[in-house]
N, C-alpha and C positions, 0 to 999 in steps of 0.2 A: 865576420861582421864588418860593415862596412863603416864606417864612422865619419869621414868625410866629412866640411863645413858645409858644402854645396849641398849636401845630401840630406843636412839640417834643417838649411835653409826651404827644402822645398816640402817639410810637412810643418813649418812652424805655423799656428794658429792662424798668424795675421794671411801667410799663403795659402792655406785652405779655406781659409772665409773668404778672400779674395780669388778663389777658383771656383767656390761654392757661388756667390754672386753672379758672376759673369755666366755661369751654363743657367741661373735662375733666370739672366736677361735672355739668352738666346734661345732656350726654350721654358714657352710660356705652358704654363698646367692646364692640361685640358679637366674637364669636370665627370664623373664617374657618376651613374645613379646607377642604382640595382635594380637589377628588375623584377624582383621579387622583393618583400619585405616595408617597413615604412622607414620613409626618409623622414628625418630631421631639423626642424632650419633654424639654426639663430637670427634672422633677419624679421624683425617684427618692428613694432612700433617701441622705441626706446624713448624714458622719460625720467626725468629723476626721481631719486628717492632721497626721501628726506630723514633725516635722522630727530629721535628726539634732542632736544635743548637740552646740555650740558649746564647745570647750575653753578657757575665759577664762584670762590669766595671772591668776598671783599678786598679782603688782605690776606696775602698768602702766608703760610707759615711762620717763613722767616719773617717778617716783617713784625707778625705779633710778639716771637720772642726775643727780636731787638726792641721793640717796646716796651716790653717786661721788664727787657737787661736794663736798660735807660731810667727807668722808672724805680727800681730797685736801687742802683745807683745813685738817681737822687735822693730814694728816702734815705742810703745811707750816709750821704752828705749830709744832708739834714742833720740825722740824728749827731752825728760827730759834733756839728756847729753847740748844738745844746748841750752837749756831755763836756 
C-alpha cells in the first residue's frame, strides 16, 4: 500500500472538487431527451408562496416570569416592611 503525502494530496477533497470543476468547465453537458416516454420540466412560471401569519406573543416567556419574580419580590418586601 502505498501511503505517500503526494499520494494524499491528490485525492484530498479540496483536489477532487478542484478536478471535478475544471472538466465541468471544459466540457459543457449536452441535453438528452428520450424518445419514447414523457419528459418533464421544472421550468414553468414561479411565484411565491405565502405562508400563513405566525401570531407572535406580546411578551415572551421569559419576560412574564421576570415579572412575576419582580412582583413577588415586592410584595415580599412589602410585607417584611409591615411585620
Amino acid at each position: 500500500e502505498n501511503t505517500s503525502p503526494v499520494r494524499r494530496e491528490m485525492h484530498s477533497p479540496a483536489t477532487v472538487a478542484a478536478a471535478a470543476a475544471a472538466t465541468a468547465a471544459a466540457t459543457p453537458l449536452q441535453e438528452v431527451l428520450p424518445q419514447t416516454g414523457l419528459v418533464f420540466s421544472e421550468r414553468g412560471n414561479l411565484s411565491e408562496v405565502l405562508c400563513k401569519p405566525k401570531i407572535l406573543p406580546l411578551k415572551s416567556a421569559t419576560l412574564l416570569r421576570m415579572e412575576a419574580l419582580e412582583r413577588q419580590a415586592r410584595d415580599n418586601a412589602a410585607h417584611r416592611r409591615v411585620e
